[in-house]
VOKEGU-713407 format. One record per residue (C-alpha): residue number from 0; residue in three letters; z, y, x. Coordinates in nm, 2 decimals, decimal comma. Layout:
N
+-----+---------+--------+--------+--------+
| num | residuo |     zz |     yy |     xx |
+-----+---------+--------+--------+--------+
| NUM |     ALA |      Z |      Y |      X |
...
+-----+---------+--------+--------+--------+
This chain:
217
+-----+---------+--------+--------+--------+
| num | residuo |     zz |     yy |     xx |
+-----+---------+--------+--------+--------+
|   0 |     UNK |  -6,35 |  -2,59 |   1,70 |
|   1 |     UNK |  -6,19 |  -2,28 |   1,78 |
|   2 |     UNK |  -6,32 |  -2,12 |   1,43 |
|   3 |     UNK |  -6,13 |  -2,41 |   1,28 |
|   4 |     UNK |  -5,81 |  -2,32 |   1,46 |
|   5 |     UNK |  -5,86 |  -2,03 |   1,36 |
|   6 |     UNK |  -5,89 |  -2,04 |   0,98 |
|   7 |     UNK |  -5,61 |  -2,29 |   0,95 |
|   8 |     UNK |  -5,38 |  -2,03 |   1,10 |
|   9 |     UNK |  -5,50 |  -1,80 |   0,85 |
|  10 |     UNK |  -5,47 |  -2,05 |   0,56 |
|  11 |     UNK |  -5,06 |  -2,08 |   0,74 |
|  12 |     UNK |  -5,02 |  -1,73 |   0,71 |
|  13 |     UNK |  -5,17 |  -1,66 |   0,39 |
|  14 |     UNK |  -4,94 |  -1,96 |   0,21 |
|  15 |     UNK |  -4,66 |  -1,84 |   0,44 |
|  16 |     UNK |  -4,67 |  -1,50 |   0,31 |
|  17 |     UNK |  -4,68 |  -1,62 |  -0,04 |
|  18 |     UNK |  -4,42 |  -1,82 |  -0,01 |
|  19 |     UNK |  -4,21 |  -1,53 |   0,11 |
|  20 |     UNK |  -4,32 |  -1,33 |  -0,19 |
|  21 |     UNK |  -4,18 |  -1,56 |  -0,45 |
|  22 |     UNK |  -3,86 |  -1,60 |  -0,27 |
|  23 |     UNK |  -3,84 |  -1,23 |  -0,24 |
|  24 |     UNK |  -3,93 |  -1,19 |  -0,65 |
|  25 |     UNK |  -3,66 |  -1,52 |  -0,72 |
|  26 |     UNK |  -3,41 |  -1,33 |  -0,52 |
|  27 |     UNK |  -3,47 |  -0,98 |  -0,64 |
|  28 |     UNK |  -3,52 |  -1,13 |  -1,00 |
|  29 |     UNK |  -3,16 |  -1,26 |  -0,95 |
|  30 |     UNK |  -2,99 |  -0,98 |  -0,81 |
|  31 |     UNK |  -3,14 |  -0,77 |  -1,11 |
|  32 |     UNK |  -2,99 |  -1,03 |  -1,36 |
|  33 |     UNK |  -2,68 |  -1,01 |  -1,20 |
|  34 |     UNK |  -2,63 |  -0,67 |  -1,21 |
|  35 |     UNK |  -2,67 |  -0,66 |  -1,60 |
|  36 |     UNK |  -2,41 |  -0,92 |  -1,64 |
|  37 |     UNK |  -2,17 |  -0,76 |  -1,48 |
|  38 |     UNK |  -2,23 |  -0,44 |  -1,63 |
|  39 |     UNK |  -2,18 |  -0,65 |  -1,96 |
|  40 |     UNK |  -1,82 |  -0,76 |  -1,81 |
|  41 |     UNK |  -1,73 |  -0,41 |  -1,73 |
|  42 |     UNK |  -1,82 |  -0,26 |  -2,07 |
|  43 |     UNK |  -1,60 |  -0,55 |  -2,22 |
|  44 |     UNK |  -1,32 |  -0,51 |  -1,96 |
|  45 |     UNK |  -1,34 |  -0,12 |  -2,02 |
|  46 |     UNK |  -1,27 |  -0,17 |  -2,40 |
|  47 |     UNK |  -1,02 |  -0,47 |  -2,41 |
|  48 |     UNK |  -0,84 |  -0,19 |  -2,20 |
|  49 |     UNK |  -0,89 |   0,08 |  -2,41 |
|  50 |     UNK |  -0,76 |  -0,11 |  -2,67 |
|  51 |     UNK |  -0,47 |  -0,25 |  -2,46 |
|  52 |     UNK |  -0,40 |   0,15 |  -2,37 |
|  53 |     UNK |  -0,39 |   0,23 |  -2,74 |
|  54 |     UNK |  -0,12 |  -0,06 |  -2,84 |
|  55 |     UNK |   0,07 |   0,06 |  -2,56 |
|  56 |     UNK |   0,11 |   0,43 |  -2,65 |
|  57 |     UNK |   0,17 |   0,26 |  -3,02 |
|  58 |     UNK |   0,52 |   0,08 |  -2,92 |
|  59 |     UNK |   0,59 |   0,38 |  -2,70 |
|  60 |     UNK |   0,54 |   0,60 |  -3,04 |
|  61 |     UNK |   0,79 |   0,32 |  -3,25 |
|  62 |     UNK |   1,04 |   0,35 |  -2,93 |
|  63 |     UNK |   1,08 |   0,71 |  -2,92 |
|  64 |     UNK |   1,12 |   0,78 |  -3,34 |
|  65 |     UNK |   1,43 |   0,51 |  -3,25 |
|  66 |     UNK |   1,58 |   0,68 |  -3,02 |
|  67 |     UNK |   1,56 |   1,03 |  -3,17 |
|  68 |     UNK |   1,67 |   0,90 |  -3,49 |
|  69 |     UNK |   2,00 |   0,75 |  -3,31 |
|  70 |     UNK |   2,09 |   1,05 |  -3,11 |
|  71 |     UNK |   2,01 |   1,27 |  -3,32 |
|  72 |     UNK |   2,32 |   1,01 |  -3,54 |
|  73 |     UNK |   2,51 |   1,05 |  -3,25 |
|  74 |     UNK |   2,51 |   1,42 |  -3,22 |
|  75 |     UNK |   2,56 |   1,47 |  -3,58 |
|  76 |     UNK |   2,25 |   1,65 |  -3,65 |
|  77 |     UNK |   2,12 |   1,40 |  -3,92 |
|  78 |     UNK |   2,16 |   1,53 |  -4,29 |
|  79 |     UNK |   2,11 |   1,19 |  -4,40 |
|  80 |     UNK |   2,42 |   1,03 |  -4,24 |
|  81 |     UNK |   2,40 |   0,71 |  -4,50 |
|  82 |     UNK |   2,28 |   0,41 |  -4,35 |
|  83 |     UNK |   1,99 |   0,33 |  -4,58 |
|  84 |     UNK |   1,75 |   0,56 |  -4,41 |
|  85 |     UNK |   1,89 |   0,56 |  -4,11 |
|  86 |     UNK |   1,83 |   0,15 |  -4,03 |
|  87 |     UNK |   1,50 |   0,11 |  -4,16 |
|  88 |     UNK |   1,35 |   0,36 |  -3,93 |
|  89 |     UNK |   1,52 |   0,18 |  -3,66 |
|  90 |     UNK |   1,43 |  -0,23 |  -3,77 |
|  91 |     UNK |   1,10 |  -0,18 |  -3,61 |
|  92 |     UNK |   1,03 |  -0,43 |  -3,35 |
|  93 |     UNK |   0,66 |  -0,50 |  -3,21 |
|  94 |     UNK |   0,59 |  -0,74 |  -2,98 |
|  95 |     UNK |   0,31 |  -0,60 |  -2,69 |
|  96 |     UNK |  -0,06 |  -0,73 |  -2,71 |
|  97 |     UNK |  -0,07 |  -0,94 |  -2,45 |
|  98 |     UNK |  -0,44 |  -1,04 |  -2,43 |
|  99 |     UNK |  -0,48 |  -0,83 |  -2,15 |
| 100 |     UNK |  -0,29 |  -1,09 |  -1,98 |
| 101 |     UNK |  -0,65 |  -1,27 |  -1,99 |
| 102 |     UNK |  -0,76 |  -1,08 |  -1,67 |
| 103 |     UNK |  -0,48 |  -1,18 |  -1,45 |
| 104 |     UNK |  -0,71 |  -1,44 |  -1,27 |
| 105 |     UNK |  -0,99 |  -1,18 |  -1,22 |
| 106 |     UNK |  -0,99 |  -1,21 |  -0,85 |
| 107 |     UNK |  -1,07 |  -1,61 |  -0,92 |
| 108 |     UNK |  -1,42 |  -1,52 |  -1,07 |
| 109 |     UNK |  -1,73 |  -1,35 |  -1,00 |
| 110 |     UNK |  -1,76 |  -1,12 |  -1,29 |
| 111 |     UNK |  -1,67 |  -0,82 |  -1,09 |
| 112 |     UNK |  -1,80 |  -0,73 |  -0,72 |
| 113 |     UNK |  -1,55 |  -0,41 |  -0,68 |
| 114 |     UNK |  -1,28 |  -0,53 |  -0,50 |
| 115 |     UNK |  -1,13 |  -0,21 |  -0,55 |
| 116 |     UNK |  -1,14 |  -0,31 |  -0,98 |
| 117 |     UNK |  -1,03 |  -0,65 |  -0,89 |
| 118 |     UNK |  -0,67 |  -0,55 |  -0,73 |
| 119 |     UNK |  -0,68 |  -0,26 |  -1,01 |
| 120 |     UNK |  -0,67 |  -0,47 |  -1,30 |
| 121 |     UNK |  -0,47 |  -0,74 |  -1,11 |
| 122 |     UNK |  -0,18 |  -0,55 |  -1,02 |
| 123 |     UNK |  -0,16 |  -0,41 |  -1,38 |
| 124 |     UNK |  -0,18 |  -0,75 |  -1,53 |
| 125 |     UNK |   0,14 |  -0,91 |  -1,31 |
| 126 |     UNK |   0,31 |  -0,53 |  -1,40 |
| 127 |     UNK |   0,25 |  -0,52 |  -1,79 |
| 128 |     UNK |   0,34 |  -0,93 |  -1,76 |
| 129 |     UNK |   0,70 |  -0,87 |  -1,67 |
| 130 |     UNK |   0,75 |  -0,56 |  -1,90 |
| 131 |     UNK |   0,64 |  -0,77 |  -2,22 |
| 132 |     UNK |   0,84 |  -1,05 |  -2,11 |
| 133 |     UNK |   1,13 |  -0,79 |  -2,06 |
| 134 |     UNK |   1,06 |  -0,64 |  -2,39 |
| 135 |     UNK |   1,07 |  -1,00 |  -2,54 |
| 136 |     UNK |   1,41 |  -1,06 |  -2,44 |
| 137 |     UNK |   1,51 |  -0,72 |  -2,53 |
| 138 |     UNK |   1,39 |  -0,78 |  -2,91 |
| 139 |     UNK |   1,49 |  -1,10 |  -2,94 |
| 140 |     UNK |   1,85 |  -1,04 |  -2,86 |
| 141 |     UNK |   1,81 |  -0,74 |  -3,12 |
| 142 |     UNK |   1,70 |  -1,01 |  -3,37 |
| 143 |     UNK |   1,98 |  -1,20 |  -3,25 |
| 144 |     UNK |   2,29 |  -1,00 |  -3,27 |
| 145 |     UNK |   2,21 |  -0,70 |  -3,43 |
| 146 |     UNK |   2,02 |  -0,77 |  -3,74 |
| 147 |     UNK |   2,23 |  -0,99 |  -3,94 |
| 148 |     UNK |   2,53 |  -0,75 |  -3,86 |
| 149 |     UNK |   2,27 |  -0,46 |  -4,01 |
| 150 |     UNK |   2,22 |  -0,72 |  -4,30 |
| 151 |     UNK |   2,54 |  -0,75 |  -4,37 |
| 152 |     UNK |   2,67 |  -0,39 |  -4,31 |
| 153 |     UNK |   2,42 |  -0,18 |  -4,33 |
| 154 |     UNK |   2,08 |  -0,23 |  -4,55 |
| 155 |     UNK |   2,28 |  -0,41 |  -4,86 |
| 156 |     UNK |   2,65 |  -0,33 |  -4,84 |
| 157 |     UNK |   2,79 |  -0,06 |  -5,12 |
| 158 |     UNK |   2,99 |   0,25 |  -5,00 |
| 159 |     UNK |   3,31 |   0,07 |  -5,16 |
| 160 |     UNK |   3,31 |  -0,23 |  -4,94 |
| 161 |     UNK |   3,33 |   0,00 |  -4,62 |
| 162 |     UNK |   3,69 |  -0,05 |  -4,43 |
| 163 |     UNK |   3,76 |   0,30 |  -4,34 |
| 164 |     UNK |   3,85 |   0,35 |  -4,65 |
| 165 |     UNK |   3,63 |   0,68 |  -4,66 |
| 166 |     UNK |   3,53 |   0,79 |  -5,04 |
| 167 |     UNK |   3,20 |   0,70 |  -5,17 |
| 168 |     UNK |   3,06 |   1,06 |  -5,11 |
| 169 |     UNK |   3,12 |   1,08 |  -4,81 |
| 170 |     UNK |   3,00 |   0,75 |  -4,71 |
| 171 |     UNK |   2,92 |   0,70 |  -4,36 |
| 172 |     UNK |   2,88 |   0,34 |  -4,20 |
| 173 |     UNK |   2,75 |   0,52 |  -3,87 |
| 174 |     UNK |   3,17 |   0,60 |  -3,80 |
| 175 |     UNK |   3,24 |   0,21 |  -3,76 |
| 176 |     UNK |   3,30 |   0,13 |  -3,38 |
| 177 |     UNK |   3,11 |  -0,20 |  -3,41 |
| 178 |     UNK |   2,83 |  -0,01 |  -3,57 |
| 179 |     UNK |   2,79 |   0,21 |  -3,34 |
| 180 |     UNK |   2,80 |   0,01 |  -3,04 |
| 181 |     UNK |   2,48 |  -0,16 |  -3,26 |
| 182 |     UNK |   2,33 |   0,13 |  -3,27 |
| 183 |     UNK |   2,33 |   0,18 |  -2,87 |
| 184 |     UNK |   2,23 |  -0,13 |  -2,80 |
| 185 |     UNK |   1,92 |   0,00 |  -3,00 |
| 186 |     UNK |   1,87 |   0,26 |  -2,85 |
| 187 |     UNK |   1,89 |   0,16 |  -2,54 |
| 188 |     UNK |   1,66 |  -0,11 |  -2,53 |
| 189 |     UNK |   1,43 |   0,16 |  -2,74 |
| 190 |     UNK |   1,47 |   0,37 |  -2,44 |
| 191 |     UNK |   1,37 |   0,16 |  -2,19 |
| 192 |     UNK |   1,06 |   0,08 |  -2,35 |
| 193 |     UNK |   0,97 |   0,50 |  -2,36 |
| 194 |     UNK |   1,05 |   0,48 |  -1,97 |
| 195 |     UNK |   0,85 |   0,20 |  -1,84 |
| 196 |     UNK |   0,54 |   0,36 |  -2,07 |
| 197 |     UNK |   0,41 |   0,63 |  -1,85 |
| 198 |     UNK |   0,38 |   0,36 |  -1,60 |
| 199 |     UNK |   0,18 |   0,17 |  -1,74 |
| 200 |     UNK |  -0,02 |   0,41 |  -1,91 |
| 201 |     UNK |  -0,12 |   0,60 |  -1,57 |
| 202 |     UNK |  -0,25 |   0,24 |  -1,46 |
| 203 |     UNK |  -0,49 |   0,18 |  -1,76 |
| 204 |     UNK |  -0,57 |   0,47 |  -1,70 |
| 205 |     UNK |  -0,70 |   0,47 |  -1,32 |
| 206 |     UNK |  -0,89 |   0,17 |  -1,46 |
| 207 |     UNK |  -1,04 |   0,27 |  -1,74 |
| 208 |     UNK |  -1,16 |   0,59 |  -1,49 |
| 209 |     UNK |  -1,28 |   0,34 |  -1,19 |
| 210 |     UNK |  -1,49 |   0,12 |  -1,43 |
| 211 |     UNK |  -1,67 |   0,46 |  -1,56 |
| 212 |     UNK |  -1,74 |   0,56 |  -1,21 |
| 213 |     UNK |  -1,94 |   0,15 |  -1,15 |
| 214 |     UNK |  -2,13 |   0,19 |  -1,53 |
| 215 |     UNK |  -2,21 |   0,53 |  -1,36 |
| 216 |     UNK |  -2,36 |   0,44 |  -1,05 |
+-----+---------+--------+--------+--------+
């Protein structure tokens, strides 16, 4: 009787310990699958932001020939003081990529386990957010007011319809008040572009570095 006993405990812990082996090779199995998908998401993450970094430094590139080309009007240092090449180096308006806008509801998912990554990329996408939408209205009041005045002033007019009067030599729409204060406006919003950059820039950056440091471990 007591043999008996005996061997069914043995049988127990022999299926018992099985038992625990396939859970420990389902779990570990898992764990291992796991960690490839989400080295998957970071090598996509790390790209879309590359990418995102690039069309950023882009715009920041178009913002800065603007305003050069305008002070440079406004000091007088431009050779070229007709308004042909002068306003198509400044018509240049390009709306931000906003895909990146995609991982705004990263901390929602379980793609990434870093929380460190999570309030990275989340903090960048509600600060990029409300620079494109800023940059939106600033272009589309440029569209708005500004362009048709170029239009009509400045790409297509001929050096005898300008009021001042000047002769056609020394034609120079840049000296119109109104034009000016277009120009400016430009500028301005050209400028503000160049200024938020760095900011944004340093953040893609810090990302970009973080999700090197988890493909590296």
């Amino acid at each position: 009787m007591k043999t008996i006993i005996v061997c069914l405990l043995v049988w127990i812990l022999v299926l018992s310990a099985g038992s625990f082996s396939m859970v420990y090779s389902q779990e570990a199995d898992s764990i291992t699958k796991t960690d490839k998908s989400e080295k998957i998401y970071l090598q996509t993450i790390r790209q879309d932001f590359i990418d995102h970094r690039e069309n950023i430094s882009l715009i920041h590139e178009i913002g800065m020939n603007i305003v050069a080309r305008i002070d440079s009007l406004f000091a007088e240092l431009r050779a070229d003081t007709s308004n042909t090449d002068l306003v198509r180096g400044i018509m240049v308006t390009r709306q931000y990529d906003r895909a990146i806008l995609a991982y705004r509801d990263i901390l929602n998912g379980r793609y990434v386990s870093d929380p460190e990554l999570k309030m990275m990329i989340a903090r960048h996408a509600a600060l990029f957010e409300e620079y494109a939408d800023a940059k939106r209205e600033w272009d589309n009041q440029w569209d708005i007011t500004a362009r048709p005045y170029i239009y009509k002033h400045g790409l297509f007019s001929d050096p005898g319809m300008h009021r001042t009067g000047e002769q056609d030599k020394s034609y120079t729409l840049y000296r119109d008040p109104e034009f000016r204060t277009v120009l400016w406006d430009r500028r301005m919003f050209a400028f503000d572009v160049t200024y938020i950059t760095p900011v944004l820039l340093e953040s893609a950056d810090a990302i970009i570095g973080r999700i090197d440091e988890l493909l590296t471990d």
